[in-house]
C-alpha positions in Angstrom: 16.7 91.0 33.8 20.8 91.4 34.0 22.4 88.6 35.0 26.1 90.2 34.0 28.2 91.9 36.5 30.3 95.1 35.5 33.9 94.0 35.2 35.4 97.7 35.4 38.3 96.8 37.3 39.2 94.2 35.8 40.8 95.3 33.0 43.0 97.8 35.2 44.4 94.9 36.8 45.2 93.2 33.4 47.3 96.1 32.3 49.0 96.2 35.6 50.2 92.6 35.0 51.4 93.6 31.4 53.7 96.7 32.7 54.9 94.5 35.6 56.0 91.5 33.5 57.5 94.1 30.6 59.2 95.9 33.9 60.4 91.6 34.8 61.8 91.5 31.2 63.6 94.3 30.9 65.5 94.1 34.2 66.4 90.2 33.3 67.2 91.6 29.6 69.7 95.0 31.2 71.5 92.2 33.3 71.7 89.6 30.8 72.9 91.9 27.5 74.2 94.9 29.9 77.9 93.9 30.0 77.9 93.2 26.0 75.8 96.7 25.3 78.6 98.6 27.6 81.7 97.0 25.8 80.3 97.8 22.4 79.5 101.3 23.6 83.4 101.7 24.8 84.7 100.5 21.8 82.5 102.6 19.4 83.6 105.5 21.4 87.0 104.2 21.7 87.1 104.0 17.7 85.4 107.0 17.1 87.6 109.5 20.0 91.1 107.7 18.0 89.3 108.6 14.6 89.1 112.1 15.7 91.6 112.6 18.4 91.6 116.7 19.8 88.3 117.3 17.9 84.9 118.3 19.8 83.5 114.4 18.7 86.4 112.7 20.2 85.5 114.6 23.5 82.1 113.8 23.0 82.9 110.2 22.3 85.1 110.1 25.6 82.5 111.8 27.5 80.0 109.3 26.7 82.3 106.2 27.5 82.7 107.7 30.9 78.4 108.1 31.3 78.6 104.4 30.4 81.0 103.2 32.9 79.9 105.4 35.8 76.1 103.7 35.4 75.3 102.2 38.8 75.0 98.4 38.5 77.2 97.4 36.0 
């Protein structure tokens, strides 16, 4: 005689809670440390374009800054 049910869904369910609370920390982390992460990016790049002012990585450098500030949000 079984007397245990099958718990397929269950786990399912489990590992949707575990991506949505992951999702719940990075969001809280981005808005928390997102300023911070974007000032350090602008200065790297800001140190990095006057390092190598007219050459391709200075562009590349400036580029990126501007990716940084145009992101949505911040």
């Amino acid at each position: 005689m079984k007397l245990r049910k099958k718990q397929s869904g269950q786990g399912m369910t489990e590992y949707i809670l575990i991506v949505a609370l992951i999702a719940v920390a990075v969001i809280v982390a981005v808005r928390l440390f997102g300023t911070n992460v974007t000032k350090g990016f602008n200065n790297a790049a800001g140190q990095i374009s006057s390092n190598t002012s007219g050459s391709t990585a200075g562009n590349v450098a400036s580029t990126a800054a501007n990716a940084v500030n145009a992101v949505p949000g911040q």
